[in-house]
N, C-alpha and C positions, 0 to 999 in steps of 0.2 A: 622836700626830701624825696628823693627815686630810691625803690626798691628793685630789684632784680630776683628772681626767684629762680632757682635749678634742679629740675628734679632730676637725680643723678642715678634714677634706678636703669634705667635702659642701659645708659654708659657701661654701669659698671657690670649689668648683664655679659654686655657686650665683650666687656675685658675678660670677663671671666672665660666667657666660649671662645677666646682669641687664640689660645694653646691650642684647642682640638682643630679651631678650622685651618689654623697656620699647617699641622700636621695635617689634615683632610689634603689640603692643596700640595700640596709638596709630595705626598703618595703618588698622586695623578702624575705632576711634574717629571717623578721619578719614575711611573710607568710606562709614560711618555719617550720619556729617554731613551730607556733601559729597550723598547722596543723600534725606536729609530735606530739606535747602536747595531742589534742584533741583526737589523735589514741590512744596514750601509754593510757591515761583516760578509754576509748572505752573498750580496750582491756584487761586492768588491775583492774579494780576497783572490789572493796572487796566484793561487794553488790552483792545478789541473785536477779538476774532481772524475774520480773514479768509483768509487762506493758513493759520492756524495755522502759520507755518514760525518766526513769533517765540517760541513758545512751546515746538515740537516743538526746536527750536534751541537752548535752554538747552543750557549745559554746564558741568561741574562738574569741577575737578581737584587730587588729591591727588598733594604730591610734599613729599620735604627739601631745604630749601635750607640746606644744612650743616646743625645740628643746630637745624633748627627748621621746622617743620610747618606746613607753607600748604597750606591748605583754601582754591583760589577759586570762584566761581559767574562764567560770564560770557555773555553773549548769543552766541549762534551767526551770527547776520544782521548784516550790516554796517552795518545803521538801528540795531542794538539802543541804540550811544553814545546815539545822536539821545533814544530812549525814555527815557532815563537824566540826559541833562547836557542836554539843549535847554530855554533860557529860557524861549520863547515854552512850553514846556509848563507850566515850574512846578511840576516833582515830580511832573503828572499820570498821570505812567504808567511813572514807576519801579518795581523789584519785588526788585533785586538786593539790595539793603542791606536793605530788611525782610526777605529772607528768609534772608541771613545773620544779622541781629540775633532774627531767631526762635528760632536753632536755639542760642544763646552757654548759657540756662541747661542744657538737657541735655547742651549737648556739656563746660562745668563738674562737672557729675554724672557723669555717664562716665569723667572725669579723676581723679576721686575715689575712684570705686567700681574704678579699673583695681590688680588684681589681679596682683604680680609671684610 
């Protein structure tokens, strides 16, 4: 007769801290992001800067909203809407959405590569 013995305590340690470090990692992931976003925006945007306050103004923010991860990017200045959704521009000088859709493959790769 073979015996096999398992002691299952470390395992189930382990499963137990899998929630926080899943969330531990996915923080980083997302402050990762949220401040690549913020650069690409920074550095990219259509706009002829004048005060720079449209630009210096970006802002980026990481939170859970129950168990789901929102990474947003959004204008700081109260014109920033105007930049974004105004007709008469035509997309001219939007920067939000490219530079979130910049960051979608790395921040996939990071999800993948995340380490429990």
């Amino acid at each position: 007769m073979s015996d096999f013995t398992l002691d299952g305590s470390e395992l189930i340690n382990n499963l137990k801290n899998m929630n926080q470090r899943v969330q531990t990692g996915l923080n980083v992931i997302g402050d990762t992001t949220s401040q690549k976003m913020k650069t690409y925006a920074q550095t990219n945007h259509p706009w002829t800067d004048r005060s720079h306050s449209a630009t210096d103004e970006i802002t980026t923010e990481v939170k859970w909203e129950g168990t789901a991860l929102d990474i947003s990017i959004t204008h700081g200045v109260d014109y920033g809407i105007w930049l974004e959704t105004r007709e008469a521009f035509d997309g001219k000088y939007q920067i939000l959405e490219e530079a979130r859709d910049s960051q979608i493959e790395e921040f996939k790769n990071m999800i993948k590569a995340l380490k429990l």
